[in-house]
N, C-alpha and C positions, 0 to 999 in steps of 0.2 A: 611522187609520194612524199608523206611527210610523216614521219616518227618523233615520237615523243618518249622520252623515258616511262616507265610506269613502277611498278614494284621491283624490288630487287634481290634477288633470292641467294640467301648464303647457305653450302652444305655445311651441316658441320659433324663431326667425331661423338662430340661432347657436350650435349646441349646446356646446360646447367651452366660447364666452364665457358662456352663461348657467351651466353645469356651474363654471365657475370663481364667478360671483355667487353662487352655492347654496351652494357647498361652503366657501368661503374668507370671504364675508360676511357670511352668515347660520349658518356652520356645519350645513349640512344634513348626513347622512353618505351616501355611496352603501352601496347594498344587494346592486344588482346593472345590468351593464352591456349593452345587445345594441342591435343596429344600427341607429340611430337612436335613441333612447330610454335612459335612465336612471333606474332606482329609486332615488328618497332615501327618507329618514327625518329624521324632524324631530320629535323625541321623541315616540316611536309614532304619527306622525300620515304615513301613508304619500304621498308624492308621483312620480308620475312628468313629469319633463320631456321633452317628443318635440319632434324638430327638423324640424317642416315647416311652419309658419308660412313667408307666402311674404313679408310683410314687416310690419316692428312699426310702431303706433303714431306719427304723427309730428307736433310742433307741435299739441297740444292738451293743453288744460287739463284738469286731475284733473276727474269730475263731468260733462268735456262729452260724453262718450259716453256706452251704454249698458256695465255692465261689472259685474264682483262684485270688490271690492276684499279681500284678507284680513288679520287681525288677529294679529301675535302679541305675545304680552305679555315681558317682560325683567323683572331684579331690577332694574336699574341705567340707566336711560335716558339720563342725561347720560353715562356711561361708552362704552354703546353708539354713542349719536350720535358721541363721538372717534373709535371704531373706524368707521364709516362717512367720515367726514372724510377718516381716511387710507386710505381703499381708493377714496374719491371719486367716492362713492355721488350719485348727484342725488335731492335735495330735491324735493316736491312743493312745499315752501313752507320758511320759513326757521323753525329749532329756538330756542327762546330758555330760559336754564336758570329751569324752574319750570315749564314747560310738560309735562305727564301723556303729552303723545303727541306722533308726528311723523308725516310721511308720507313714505315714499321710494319711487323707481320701479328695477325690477329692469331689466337693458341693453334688453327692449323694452318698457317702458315701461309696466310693470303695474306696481298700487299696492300696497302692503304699509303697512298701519297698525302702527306700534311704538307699544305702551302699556306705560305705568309700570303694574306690578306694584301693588296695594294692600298696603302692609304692615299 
């Protein structure tokens, strides 16, 4: 058998707040909008985020759960890290320059790996 990723579906709490994390922090783009639910894109990688989560994550460590964390990669990781900074993104752990990768958690508290690009 062979598997391909297809859409990827984020629960969320807060649709508005997380639609804001998507779009303005990570740059996702919307595709299309209907009640409850939002299509991104995230250079062809199709996402939808639905708002029925009944509540996020609270006060626990990256790892202590069961959970699938996702990976996206960047040109520029120390540039990126500034841009989270000022939007005041929380850290999984603290970024130090020379470090290939970070961890940050979207407003409920799911993990997104940023890695440095291999030039």
């Amino acid at each position: 058998m062979i598997f391909t990723v297809g859409e990827i579906n984020i629960m969320a709490t807060d649709l508005q707040r997380s639609l804001g994390f998507y779009t303005n922090v990570l740059g996702f783009k919307i595709k299309e909008r209907g009640d409850g639910y939002v299509h991104l894109d995230c250079n062809g990688q199709p996402f939808t985020l639905f708002e029925f989560a009944k509540e996020g994550f609270k006060n626990y460590t990256y790892g202590d759960l069961p959970a699938i964390s996702l990976d996206l990669t960047v040109d520029d990781l120390e540039e990126i890290v500034k841009h989270f900074i000022k939007f005041n993104v929380a850290f999984v752990q603290d970024w130090k320059p020379g470090d290939t990768h970070t961890y940050i958690y979207d407003p409920d508290r799911l993990v997104f790996e940023i890695i440095q690009k291999e030039h």
